[in-house]
N, CA, C and O atoms as a printed pandas DataFrame, in Angstrom:
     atom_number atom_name residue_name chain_id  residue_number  x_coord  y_coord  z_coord
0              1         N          UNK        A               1   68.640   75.362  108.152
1              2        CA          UNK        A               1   67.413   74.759  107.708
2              3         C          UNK        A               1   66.284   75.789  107.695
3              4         O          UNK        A               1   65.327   75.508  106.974
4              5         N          UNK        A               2   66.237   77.079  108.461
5              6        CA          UNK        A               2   65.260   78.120  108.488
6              7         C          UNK        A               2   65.353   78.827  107.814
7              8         O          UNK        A               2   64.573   79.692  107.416
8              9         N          UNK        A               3   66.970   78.416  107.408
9             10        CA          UNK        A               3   66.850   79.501  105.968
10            11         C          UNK        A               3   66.241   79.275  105.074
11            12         O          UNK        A               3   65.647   80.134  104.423
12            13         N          UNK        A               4   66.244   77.865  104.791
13            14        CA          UNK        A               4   65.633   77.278  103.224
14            15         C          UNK        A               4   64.231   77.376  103.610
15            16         O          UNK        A               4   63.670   78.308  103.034
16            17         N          UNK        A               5   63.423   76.656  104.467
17            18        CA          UNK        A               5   62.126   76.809  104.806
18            19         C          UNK        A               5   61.635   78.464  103.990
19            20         O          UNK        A               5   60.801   78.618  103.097
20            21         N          UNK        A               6   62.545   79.595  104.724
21            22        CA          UNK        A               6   62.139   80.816  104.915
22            23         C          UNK        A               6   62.158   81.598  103.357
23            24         O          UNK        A               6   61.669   82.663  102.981
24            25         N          UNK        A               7   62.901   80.620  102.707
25            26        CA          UNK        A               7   63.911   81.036  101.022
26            27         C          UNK        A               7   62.393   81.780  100.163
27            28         O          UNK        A               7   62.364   82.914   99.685
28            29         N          UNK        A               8   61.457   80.966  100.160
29            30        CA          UNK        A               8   60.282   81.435   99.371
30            31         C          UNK        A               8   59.656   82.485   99.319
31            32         O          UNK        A               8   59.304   83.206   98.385
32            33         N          UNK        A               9   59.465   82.549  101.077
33            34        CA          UNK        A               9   58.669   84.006  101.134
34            35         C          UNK        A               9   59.419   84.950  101.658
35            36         O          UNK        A               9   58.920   85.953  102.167
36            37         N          UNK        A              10   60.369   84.794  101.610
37            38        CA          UNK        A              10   62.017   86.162  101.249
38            39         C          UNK        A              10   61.609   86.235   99.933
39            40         O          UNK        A              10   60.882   87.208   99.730
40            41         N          UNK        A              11   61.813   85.576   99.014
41            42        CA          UNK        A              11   62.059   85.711   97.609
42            43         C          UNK        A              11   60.802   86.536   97.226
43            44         O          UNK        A              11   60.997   87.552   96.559
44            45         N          UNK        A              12   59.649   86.239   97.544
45            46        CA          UNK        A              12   58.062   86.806   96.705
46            47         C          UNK        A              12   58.162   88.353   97.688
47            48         O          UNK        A              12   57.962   89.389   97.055
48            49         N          UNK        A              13   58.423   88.454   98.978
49            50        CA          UNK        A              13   58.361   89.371   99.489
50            51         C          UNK        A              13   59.242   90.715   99.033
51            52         O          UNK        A              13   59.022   91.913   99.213
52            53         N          UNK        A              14   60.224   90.079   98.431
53            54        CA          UNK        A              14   61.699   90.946   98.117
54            55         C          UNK        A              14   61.387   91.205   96.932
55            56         O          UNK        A              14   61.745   92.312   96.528
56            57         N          UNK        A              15   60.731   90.426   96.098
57            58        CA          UNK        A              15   60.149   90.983   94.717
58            59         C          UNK        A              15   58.943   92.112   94.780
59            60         O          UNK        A              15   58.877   93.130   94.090
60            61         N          UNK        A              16   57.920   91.627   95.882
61            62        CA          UNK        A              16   57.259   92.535   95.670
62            63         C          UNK        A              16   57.439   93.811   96.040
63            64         O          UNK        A              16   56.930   94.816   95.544
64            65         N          UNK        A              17   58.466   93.686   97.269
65            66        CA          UNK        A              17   58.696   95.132   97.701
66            67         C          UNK        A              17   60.105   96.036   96.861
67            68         O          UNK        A              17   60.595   97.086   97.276
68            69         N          UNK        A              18   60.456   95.415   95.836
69            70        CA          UNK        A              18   61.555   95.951   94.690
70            71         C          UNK        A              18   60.608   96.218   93.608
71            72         O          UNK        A              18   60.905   97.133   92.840
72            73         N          UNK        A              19   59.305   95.449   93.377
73            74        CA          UNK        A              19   58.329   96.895   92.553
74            75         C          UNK        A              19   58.146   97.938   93.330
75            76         O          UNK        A              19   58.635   99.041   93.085
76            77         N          UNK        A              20   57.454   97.687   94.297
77            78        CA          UNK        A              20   56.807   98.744   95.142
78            79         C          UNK        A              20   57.743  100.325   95.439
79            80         O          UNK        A              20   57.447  101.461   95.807
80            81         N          UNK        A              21   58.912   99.643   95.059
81            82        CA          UNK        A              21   59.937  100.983   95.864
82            83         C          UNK        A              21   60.398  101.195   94.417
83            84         O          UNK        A              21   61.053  102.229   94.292
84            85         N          UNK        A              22   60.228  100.489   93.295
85            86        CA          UNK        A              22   60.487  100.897   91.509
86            87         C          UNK        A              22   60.844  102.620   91.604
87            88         O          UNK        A              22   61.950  103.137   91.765
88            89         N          UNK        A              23   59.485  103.300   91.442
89            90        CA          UNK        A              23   59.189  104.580   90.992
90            91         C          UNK        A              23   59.628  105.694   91.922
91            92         O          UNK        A              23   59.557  106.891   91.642
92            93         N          UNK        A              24   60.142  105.124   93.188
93            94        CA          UNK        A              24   61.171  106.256   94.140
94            95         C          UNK        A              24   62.249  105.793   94.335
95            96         O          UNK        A              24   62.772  105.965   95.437
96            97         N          UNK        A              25   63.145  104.801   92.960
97            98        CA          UNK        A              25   64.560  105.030   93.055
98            99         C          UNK        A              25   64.685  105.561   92.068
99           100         O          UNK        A              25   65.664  106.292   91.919
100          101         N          UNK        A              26   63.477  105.342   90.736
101          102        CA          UNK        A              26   63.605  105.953   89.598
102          103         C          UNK        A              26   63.619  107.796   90.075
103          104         O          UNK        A              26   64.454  108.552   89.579
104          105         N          UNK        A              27   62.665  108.238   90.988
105          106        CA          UNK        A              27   62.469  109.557   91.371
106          107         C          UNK        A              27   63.880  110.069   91.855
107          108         O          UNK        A              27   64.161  111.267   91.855
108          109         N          UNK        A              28   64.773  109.054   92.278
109          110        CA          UNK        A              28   66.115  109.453   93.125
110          111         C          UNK        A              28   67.212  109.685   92.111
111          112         O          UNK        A              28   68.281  110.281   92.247
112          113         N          UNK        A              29   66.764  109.156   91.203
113          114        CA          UNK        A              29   68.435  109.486   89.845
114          115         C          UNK        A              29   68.541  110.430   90.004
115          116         O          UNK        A              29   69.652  110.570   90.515
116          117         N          UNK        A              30   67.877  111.722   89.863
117          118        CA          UNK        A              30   68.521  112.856   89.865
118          119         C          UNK        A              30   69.363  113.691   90.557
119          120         O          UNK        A              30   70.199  114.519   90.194
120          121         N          UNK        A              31   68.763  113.104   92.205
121          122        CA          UNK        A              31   69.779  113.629   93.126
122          123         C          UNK        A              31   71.072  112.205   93.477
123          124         O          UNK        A              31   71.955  112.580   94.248
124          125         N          UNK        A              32   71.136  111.529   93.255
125          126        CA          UNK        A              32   72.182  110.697   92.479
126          127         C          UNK        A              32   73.280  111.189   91.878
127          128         O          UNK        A              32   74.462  111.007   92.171
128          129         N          UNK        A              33   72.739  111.908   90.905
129          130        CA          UNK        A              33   73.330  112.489   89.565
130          131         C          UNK        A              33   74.216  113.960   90.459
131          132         O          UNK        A              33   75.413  114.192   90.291
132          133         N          UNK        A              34   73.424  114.679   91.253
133          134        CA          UNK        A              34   73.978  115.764   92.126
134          135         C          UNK        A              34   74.952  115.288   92.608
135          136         O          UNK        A              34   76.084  115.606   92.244
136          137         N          UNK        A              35   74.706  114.439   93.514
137          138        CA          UNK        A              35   76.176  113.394   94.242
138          139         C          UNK        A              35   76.914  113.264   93.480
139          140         O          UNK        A              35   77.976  113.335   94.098
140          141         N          UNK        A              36   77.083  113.142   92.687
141          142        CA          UNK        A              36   78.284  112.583   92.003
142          143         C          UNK        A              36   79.759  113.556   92.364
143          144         O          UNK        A              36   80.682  113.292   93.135
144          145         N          UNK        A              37   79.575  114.575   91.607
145          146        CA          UNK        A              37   80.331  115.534   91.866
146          147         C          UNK        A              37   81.381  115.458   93.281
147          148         O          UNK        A              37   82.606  115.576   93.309
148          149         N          UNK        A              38   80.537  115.248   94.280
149          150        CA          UNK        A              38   81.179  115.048   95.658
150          151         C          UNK        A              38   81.645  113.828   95.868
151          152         O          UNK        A              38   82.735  113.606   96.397
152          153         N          UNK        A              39   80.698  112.789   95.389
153          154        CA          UNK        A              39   82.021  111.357   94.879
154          155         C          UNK        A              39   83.235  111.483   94.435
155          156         O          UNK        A              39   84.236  111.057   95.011
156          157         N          UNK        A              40   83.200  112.256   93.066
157          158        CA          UNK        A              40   84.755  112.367   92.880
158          159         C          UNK        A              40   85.904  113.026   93.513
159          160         O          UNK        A              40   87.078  112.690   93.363
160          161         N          UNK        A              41   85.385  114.173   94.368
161          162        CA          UNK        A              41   86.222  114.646   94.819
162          163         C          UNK        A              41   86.732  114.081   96.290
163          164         O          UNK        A              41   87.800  114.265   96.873
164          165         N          UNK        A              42   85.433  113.243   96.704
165          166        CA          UNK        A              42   86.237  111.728   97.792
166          167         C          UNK        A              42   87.076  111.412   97.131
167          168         O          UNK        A              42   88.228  111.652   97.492
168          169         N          UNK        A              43   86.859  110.854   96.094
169          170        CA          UNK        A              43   88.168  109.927   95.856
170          171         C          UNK        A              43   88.959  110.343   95.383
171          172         O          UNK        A              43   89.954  109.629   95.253
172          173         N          UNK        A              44   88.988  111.603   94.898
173          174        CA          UNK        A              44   90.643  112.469   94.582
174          175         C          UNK        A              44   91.287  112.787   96.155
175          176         O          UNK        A              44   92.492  112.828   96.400
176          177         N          UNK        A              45   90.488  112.941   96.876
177          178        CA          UNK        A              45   91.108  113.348   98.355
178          179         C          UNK        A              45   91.624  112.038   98.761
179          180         O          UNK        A              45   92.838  111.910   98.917
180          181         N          UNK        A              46   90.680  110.869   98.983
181          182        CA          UNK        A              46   91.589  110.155   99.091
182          183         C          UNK        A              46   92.761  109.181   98.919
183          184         O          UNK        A              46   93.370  108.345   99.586
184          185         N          UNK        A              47   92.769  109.762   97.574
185          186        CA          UNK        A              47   93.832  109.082   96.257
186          187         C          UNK        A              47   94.710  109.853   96.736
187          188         O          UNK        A              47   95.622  109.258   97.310
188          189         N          UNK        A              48   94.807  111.431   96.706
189          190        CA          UNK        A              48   96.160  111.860   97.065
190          191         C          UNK        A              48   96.406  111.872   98.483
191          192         O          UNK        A              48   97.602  112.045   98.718
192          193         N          UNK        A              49   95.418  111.702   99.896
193          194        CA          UNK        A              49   95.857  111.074  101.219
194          195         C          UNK        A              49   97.212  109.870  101.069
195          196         O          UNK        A              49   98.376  109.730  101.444
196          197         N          UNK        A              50   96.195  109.178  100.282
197          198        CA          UNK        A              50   97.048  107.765  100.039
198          199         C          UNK        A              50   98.426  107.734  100.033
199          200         O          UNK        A              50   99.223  107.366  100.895
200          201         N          UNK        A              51   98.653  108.395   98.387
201          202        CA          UNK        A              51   99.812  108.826   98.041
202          203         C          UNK        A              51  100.778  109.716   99.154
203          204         O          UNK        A              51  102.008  109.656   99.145
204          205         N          UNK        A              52  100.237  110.284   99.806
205          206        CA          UNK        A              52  101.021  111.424  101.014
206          207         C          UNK        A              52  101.521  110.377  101.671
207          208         O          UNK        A              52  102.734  110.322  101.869
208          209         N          UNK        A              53  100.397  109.054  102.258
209          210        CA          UNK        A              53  100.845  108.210  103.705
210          211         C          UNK        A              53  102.184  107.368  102.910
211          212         O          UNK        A              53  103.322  107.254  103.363
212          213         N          UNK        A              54  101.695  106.864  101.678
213          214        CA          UNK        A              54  101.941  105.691  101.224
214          215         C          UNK        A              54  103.835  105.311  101.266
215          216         O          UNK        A              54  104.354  104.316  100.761
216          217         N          UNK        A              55  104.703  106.652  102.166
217          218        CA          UNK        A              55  106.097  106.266  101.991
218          219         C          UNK        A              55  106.090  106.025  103.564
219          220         O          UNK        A              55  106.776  105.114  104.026
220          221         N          UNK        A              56  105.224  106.936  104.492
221          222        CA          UNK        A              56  105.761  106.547  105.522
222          223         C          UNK        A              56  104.843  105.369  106.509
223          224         O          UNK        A              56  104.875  105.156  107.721
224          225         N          UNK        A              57  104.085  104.775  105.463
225          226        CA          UNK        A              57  103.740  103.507  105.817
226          227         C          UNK        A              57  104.912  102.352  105.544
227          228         O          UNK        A              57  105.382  101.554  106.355
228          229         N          UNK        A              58  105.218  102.521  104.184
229          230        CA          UNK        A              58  106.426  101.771  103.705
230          231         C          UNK        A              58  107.783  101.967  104.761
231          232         O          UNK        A              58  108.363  101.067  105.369
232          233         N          UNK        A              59  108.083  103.403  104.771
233          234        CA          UNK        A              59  109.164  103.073  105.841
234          235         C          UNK        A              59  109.148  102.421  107.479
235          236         O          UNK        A              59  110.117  101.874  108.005
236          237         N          UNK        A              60  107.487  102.681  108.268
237          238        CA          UNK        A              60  106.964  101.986  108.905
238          239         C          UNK        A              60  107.223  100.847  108.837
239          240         O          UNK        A              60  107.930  100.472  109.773
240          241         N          UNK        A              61  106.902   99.924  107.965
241          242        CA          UNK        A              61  106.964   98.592  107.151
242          243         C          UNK        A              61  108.360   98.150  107.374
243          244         O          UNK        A              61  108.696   97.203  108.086
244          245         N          UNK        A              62  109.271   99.060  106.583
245          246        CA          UNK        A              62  110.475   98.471  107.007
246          247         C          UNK        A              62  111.501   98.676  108.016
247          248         O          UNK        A              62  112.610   98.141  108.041
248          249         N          UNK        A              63  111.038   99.468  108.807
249          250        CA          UNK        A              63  111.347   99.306  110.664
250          251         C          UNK        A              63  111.101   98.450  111.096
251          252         O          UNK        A              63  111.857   97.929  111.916
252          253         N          UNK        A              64  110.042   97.957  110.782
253          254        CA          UNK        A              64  109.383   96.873  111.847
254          255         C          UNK        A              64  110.152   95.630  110.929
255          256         O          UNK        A              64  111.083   95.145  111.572
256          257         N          UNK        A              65  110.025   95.199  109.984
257          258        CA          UNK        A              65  110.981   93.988  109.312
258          259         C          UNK        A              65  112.520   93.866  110.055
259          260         O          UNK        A              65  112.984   92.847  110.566
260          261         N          UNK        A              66  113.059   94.977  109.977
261          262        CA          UNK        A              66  114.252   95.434  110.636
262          263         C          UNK        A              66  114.452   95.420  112.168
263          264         O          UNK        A              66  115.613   95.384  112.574
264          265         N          UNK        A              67  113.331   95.449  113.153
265          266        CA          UNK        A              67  113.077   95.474  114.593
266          267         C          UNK        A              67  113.104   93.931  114.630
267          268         O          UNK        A              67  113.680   93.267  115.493
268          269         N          UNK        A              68  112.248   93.336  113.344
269          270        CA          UNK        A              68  111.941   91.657  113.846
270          271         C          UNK        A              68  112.846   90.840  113.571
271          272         O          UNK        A              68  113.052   89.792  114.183
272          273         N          UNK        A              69  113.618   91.356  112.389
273          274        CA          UNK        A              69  115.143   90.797  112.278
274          275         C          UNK        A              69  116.322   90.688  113.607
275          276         O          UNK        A              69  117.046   89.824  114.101
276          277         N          UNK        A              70  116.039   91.964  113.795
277          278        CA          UNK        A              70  117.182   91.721  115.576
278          279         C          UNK        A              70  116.852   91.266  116.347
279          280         O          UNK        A              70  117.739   90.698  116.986
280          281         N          UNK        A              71  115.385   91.129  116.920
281          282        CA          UNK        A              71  115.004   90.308  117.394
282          283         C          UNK        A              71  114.911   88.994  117.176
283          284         O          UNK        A              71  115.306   88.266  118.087
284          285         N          UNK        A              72  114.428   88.425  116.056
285          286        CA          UNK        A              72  114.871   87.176  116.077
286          287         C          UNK        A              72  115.993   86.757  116.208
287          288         O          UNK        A              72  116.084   85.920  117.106
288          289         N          UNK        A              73  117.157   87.048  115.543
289          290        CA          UNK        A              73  118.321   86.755  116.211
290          291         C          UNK        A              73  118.547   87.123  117.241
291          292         O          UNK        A              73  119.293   86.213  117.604
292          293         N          UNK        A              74  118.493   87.751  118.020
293          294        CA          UNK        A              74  118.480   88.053  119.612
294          295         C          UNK        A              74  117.980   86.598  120.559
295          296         O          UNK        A              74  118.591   85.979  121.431
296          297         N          UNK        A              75  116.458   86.363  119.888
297          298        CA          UNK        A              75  116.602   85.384  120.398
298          299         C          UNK        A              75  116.766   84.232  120.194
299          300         O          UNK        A              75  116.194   83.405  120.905
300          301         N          UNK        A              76  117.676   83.819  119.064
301          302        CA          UNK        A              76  118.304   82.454  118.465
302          303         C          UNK        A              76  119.655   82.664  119.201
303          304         O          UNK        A              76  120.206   81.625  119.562
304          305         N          UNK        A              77  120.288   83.850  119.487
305          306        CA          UNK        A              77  121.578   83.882  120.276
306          307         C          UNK        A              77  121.381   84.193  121.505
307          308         O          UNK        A              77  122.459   84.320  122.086
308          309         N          UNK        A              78  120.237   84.424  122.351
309          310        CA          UNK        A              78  120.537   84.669  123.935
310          311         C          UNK        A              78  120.744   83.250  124.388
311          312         O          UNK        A              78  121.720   83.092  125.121
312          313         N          UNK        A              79  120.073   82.250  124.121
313          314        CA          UNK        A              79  120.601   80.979  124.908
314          315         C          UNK        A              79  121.875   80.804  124.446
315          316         O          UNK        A              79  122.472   80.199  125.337
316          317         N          UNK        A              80  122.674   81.031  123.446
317          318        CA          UNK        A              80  123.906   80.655  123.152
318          319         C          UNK        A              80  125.033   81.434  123.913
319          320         O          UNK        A              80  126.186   81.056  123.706
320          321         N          UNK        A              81  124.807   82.576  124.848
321          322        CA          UNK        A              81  125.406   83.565  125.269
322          323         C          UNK        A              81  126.183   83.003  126.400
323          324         O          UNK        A              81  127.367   83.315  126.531
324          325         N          UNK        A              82  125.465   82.014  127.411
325          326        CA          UNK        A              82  126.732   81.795  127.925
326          327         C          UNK        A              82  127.629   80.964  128.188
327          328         O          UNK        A              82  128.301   80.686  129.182
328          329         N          UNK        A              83  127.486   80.357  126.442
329          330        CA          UNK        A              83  128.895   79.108  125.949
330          331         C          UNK        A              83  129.673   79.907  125.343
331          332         O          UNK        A              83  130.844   79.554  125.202
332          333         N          UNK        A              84  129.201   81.297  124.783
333          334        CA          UNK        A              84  129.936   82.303  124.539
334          335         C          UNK        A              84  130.680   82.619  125.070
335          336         O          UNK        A              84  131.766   82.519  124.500
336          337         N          UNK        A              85  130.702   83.272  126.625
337          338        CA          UNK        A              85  131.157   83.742  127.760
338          339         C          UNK        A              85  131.972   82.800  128.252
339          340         O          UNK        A              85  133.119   83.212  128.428
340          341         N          UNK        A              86  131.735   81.379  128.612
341          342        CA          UNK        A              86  132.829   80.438  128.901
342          343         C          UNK        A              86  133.938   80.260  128.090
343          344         O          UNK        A              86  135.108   80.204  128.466
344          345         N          UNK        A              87  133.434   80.159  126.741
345          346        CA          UNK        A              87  134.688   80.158  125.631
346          347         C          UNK        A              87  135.344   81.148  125.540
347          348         O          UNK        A              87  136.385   81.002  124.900
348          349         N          UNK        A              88  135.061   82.549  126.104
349          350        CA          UNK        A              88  135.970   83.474  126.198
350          351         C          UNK        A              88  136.464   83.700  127.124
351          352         O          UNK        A              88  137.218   84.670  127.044
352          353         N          UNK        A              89  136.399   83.169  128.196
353          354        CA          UNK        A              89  137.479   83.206  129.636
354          355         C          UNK        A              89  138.643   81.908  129.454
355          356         O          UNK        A              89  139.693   81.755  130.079
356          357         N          UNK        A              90  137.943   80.890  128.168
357          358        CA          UNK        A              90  139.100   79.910  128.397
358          359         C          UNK        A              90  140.302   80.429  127.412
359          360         O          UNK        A              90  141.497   80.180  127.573
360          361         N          UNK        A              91  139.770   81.142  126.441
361          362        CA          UNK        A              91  140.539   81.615  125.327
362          363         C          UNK        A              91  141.411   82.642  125.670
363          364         O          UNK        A              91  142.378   82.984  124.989
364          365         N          UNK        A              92  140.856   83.437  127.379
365          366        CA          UNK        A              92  141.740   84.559  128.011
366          367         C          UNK        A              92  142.783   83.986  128.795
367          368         O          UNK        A              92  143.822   84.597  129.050
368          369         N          UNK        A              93  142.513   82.730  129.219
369          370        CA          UNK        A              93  143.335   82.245  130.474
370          371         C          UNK        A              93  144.022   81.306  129.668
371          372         O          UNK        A              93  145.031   81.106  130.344
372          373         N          UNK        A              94  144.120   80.614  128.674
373          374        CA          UNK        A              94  144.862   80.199  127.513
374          375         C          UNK        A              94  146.132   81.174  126.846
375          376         O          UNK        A              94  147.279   80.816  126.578
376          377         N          UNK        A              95  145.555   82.419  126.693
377          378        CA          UNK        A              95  146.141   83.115  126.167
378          379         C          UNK        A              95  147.309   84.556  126.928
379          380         O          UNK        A              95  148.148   85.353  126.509
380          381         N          UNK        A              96  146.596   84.147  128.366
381          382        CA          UNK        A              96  147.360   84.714  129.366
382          383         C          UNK        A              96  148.795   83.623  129.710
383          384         O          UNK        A              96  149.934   83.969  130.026
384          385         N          UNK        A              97  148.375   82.562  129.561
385          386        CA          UNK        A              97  149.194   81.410  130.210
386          387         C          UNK        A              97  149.972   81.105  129.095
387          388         O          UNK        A              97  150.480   79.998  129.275
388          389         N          UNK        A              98  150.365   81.693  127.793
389          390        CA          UNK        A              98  151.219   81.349  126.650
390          391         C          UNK        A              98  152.828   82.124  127.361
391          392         O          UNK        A              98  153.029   83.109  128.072
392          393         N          UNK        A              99  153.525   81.319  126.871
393          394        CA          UNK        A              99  155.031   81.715  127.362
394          395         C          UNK        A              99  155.240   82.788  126.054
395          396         O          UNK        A              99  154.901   82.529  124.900
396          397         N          UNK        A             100  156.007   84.304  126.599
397          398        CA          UNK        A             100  156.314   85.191  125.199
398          399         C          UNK        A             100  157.653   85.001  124.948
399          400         O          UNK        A             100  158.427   84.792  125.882
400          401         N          UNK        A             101  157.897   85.031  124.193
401          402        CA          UNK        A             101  159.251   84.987  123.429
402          403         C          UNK        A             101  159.392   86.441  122.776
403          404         O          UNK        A             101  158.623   87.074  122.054
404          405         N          UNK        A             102  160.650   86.737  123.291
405          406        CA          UNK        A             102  160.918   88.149  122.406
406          407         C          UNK        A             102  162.142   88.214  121.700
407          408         O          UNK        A             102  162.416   89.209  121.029
């Protein structure tokens, strides 16, 4: 609600002080215009940074997909581990206790 109250004399204030500062951004184009030069070569530096990281982020990426994969199954099968373990002592002592025929 203090915003709207406040909306008016933001607005007349912000106008008047965007004339007032007019004729020293107009004075600033030129060194603007200097900058530039060093703009582009930011962003060539960091266009080809990019490109340098950009495989071993990806392989990053797919370690960790690959870490969360075993893990999740890890833990969809640790509670199952020891009906596992019972079923394989009955399947040993089953299979110990078979009569051989030769």
């Amino acid at each position: 609600m203090f915003w709207l109250l406040t909306l008016p004399f933001r607005i007349v204030f912000g106008v008047l002080f965007g004339l007032l500062s007019l004729p020293f951004a107009l004075l600033a184009i030129p060194f603007a215009l200097l900058a530039l030069p060093f703009m582009l070569l930011r962003f060539l530096i960091r266009t080809a940074v990019t490109l340098l990281v950009l495989p071993f982020v990806a392989l990053a990426t797919f370690i960790a997909i690959v870490a969360a994969f075993f893990a999740l199954s890890f833990t969809i099968a640790a509670p199952l581990l020891p009906l596992a373990f019972v079923a394989l002592v009955v399947w040993a002592i089953l299979r110990l206790a078979r009569p051989r025929f030769a």
